[in-house]
C-alpha positions as YAML, in Angstrom:
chain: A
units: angstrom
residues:
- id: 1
  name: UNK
  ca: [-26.39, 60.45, -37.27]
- id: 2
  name: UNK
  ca: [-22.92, 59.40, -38.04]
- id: 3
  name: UNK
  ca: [-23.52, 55.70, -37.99]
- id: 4
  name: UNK
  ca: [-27.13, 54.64, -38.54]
- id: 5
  name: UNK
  ca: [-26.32, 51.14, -39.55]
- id: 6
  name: UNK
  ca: [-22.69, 50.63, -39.92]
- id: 7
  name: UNK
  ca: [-20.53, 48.06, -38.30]
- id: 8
  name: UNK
  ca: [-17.41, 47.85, -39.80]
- id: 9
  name: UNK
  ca: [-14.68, 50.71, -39.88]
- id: 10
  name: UNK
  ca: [-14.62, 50.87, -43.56]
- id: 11
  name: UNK
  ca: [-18.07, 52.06, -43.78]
- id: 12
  name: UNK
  ca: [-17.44, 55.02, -41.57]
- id: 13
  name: UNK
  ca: [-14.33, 56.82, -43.30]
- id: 14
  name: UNK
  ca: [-17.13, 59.68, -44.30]
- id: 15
  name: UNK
  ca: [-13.70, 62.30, -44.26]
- id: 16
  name: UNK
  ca: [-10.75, 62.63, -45.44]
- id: 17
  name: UNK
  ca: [-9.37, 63.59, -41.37]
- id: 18
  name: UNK
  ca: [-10.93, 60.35, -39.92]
- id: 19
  name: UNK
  ca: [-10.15, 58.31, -42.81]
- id: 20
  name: UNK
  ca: [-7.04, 58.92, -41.41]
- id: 21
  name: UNK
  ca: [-7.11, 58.64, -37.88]
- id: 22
  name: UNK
  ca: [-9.03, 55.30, -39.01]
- id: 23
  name: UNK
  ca: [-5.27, 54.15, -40.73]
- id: 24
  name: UNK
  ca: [-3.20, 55.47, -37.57]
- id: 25
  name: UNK
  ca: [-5.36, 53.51, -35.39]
- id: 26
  name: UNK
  ca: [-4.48, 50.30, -37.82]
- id: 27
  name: UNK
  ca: [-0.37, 51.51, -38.16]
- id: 28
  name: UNK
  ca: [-0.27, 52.21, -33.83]
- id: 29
  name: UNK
  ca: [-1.77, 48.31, -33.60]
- id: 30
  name: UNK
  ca: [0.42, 47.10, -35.85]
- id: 31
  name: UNK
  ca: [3.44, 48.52, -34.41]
- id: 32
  name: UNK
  ca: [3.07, 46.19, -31.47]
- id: 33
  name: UNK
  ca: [1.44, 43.42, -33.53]
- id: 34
  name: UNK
  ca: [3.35, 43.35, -36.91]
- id: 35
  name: UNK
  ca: [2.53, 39.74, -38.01]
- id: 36
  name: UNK
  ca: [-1.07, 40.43, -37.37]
- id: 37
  name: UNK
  ca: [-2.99, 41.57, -40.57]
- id: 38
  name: UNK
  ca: [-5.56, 44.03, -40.26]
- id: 39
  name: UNK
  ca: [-9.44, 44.33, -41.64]
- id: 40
  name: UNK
  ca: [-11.52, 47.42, -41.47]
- id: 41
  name: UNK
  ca: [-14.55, 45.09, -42.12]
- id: 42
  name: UNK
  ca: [-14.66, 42.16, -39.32]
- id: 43
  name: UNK
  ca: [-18.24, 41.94, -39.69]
- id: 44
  name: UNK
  ca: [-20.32, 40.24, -42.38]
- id: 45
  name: UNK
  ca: [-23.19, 42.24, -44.21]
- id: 46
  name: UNK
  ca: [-26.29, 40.35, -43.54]
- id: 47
  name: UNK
  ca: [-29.80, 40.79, -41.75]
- id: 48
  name: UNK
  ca: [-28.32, 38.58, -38.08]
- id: 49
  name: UNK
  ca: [-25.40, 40.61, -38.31]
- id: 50
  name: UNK
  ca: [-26.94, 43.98, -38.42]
- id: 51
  name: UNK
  ca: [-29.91, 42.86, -35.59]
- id: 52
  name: UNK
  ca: [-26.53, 43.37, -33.31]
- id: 53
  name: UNK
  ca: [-25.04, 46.27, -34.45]
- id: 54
  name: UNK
  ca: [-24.33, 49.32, -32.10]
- id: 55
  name: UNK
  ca: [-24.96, 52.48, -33.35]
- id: 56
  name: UNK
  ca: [-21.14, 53.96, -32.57]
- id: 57
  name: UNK
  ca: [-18.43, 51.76, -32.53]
- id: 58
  name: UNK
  ca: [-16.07, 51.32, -34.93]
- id: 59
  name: UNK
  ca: [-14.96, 47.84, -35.78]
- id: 60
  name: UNK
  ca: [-11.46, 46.77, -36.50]
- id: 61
  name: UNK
  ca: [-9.80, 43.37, -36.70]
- id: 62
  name: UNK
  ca: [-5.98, 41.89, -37.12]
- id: 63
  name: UNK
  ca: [-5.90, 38.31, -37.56]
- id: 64
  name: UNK
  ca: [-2.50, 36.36, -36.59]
- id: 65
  name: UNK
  ca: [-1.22, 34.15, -39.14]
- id: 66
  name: UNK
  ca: [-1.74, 31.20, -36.97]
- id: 67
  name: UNK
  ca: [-2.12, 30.76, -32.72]
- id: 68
  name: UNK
  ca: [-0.22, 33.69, -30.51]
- id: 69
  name: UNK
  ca: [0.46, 31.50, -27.55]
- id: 70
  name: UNK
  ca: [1.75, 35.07, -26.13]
- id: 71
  name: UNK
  ca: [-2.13, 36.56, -26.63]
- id: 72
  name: UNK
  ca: [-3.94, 33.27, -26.43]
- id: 73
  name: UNK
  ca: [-5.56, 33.98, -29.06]
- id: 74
  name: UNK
  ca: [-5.96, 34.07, -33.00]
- id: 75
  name: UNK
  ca: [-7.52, 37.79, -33.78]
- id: 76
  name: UNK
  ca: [-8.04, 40.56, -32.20]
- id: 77
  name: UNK
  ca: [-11.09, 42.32, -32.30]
- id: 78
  name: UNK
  ca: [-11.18, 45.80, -31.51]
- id: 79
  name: UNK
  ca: [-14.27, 48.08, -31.03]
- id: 80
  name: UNK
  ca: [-13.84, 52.18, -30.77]
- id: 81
  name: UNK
  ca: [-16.91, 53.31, -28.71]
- id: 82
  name: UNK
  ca: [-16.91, 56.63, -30.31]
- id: 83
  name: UNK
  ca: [-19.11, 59.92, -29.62]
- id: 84
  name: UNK
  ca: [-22.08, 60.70, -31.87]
- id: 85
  name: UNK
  ca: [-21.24, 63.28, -33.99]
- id: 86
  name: UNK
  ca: [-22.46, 66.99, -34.01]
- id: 87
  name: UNK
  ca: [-22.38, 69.24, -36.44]
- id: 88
  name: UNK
  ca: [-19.20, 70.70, -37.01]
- id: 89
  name: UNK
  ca: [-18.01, 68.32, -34.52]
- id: 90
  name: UNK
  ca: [-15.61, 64.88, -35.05]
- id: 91
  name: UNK
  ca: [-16.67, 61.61, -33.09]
- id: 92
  name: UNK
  ca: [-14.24, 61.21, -30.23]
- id: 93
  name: UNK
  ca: [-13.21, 58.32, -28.58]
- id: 94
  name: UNK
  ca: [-15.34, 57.18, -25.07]
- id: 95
  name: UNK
  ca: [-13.86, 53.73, -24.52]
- id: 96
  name: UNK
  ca: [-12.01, 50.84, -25.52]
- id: 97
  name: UNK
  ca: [-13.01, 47.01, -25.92]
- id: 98
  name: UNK
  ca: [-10.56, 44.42, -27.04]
- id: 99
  name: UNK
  ca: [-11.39, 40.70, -27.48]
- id: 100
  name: UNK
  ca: [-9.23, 38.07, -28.01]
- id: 101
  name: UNK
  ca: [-10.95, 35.60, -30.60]
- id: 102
  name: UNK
  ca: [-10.47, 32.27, -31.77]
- id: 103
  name: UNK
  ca: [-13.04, 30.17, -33.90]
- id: 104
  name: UNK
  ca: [-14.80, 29.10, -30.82]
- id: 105
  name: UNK
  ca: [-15.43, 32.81, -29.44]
- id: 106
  name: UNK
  ca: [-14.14, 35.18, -26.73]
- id: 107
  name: UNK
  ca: [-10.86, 33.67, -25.12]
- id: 108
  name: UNK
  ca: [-10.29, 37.14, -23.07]
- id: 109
  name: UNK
  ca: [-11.65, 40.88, -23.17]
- id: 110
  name: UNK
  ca: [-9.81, 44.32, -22.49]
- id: 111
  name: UNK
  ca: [-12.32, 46.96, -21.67]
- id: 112
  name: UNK
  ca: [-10.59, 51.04, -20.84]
- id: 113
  name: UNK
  ca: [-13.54, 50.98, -18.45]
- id: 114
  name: UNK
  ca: [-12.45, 50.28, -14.34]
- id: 115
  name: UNK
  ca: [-9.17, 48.86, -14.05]
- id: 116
  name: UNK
  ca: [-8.39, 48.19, -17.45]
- id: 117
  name: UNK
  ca: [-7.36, 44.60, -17.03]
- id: 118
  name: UNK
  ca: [-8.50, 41.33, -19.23]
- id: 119
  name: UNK
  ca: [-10.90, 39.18, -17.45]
- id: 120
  name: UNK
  ca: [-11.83, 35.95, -19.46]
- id: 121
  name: UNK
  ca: [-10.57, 32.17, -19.12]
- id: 122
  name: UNK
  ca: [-7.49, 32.38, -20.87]
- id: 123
  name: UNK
  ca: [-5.27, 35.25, -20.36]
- id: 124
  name: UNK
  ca: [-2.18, 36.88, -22.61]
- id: 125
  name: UNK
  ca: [0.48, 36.93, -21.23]
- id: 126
  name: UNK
  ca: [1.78, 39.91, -18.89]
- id: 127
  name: UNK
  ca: [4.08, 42.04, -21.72]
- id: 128
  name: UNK
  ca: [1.55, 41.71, -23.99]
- id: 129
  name: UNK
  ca: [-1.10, 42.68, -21.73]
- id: 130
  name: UNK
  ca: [1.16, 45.91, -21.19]
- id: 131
  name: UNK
  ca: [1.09, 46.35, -25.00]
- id: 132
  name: UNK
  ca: [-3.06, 46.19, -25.61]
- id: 133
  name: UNK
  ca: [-2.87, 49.04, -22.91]
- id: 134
  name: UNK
  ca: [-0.47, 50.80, -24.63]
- id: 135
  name: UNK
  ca: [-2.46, 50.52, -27.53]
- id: 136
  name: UNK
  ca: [-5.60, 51.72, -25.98]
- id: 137
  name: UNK
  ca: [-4.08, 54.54, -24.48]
- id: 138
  name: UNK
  ca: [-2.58, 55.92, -27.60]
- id: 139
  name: UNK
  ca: [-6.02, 55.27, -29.56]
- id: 140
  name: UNK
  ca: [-7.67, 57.84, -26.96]
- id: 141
  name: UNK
  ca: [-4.85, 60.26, -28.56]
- id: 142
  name: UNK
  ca: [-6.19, 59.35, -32.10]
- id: 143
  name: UNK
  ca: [-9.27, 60.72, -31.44]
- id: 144
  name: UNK
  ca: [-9.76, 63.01, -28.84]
- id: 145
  name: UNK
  ca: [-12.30, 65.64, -28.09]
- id: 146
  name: UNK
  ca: [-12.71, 68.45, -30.47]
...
């Protein structure tokens, strides 16, 4: 399997092809979020980290220089749930989950599953929730199925 152990996006770049749908996905976030600066490795490499890993996402951050008071947040953390892989086959994408993150934790969270709004205590605001559904729609065009 694709991703025995691997949390972070930078691990799983195991081709050239999703090596670069990996970078689009970082560019189509960055066009609505150009101050924010991404990471393909959000997580840290150690034993408590890995007793929570799932098997296939793929992990991507983009940390604001400072507080968006637009997102309510500091980072975003974005998880790719992403098809196994087959042979001969690329993962596709199966869903979406954005978080909004500050030191504390979770502020909101953006799943593509239902009605694909944020639920949490504090909300961004209503363009910018417009824009993480953008963005999640035009990941599902990053990597669709083979």
């Amino acid at each position: 399997m694709l991703w025995e152990y691997e949390l972070n996006a930078a691990e799983q770049a195991h081709s050239v092809a999703f090596a670069q749908s990996i970078a689009s996905a970082v560019t189509l976030v960055r066009q609505y979020f150009p101050a924010a600066s991404p990471s393909l490795t959000p997580w840290s490499d150690d034993p408590e980290t890995r007793k929570w890993c799932r098997k296939e996402t793929l992990d991507l951050a983009f940390y604001f220089p400072g507080w968006s008071p637009r997102l309510q947040c500091r980072s975003l953390l974005v998880q790719l749930m992403m098809s196994g892989s087959e042979e001969g086959h690329a993962p596709y994408l199966l869903g979406v989950l954005m978080r909004g993150m500050t030191f504390d934790g979770e502020r909101w969270r953006l799943a593509t599953m239902g009605d694909w709004q944020p639920t949490g205590t504090y909300l961004p605001q209503e363009a910018q929730r417009i824009h993480l559904q953008a963005i999640c729609r035009d990941l599902f065009s990053l990597f669709p199925p083979a």
